[in-house]
C-alpha positions, -999 to +999 in steps of 0.1 A: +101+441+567+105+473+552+142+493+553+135+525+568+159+557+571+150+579+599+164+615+590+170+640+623+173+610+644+183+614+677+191+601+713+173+623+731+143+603+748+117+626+747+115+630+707+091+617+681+123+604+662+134+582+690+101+567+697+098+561+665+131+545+659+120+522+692+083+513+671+099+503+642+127+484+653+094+467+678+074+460+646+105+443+630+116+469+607+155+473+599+165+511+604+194+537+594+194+562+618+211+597+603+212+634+617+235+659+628+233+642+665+260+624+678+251+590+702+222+562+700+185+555+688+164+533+711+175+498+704+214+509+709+222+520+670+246+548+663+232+578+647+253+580+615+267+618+611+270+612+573+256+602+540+258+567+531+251+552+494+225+525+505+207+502+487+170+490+487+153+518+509+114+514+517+107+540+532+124+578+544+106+593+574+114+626+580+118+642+612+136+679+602+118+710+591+117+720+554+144+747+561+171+720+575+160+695+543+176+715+521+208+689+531+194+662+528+168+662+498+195+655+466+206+626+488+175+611+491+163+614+460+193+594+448+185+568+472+155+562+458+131+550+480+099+537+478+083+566+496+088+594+519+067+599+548+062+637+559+056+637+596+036+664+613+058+700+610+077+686+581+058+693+554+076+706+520+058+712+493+086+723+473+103+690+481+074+672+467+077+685+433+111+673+429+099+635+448+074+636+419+098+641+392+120+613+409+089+590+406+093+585+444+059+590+466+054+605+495+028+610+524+019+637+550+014+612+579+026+601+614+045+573+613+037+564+649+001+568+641+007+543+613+028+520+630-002+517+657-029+514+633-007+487+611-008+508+580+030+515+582 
């Protein structure tokens, strides 16, 4: 299944970032959790405070505004992924430019939605 970092993930319950964490872990996807939130995604994974090297990365799904990507978007570019999916309020069209120039793609979608509709 596909590697997938989750950036601004957290434990609270009632975010898109932990339902989403629970989906894909469901659908058999491995995840890296990472954001500035201290404690554990749905299937009992410590959110990682930090910025890891790590190797073959599908996909990045993105669950922080464009102001708080600043942070993160040198680091994920030199991860490399396969794609990055922009979900709904985290659109960057800035960042985009510079995904392009890595030769890295990248969607505006939901990855819930995809995960539902098997498109993930």
């Amino acid at each position: 299944m596909k590697k997938t970092i989750i950036i601004g993930a957290t434990p609270n319950e009632t975010r898109y970032a932990y339902f989403a964490s629970q989906r894909l872990v469901e659908k058999g996807h491995e995840i890296i959790p990472l954001g500035i939130k201290k404690g554990q995604v749905a299937n009992g994974q410590e959110i990682i405070n930090d910025k890891p090297i790590i190797k073959d990365v599908d996909t990045v799904t993105m669950y922080v505004g464009a102001p708080r990507q600043v942070d993160w978007i040198d680091y994920i570019i030199s991860l490399q992924p396969k794609r990055v999916i922009f979900n709904p309020g985290t659109e960057n069209p800035e960042f985009y430019l510079k995904l392009e120039e890595a030769n890295i793609e990248f969607e505006e979608a939901c990855t819930l939605v995809m995960l539902s509709a098997n498109t993930y």
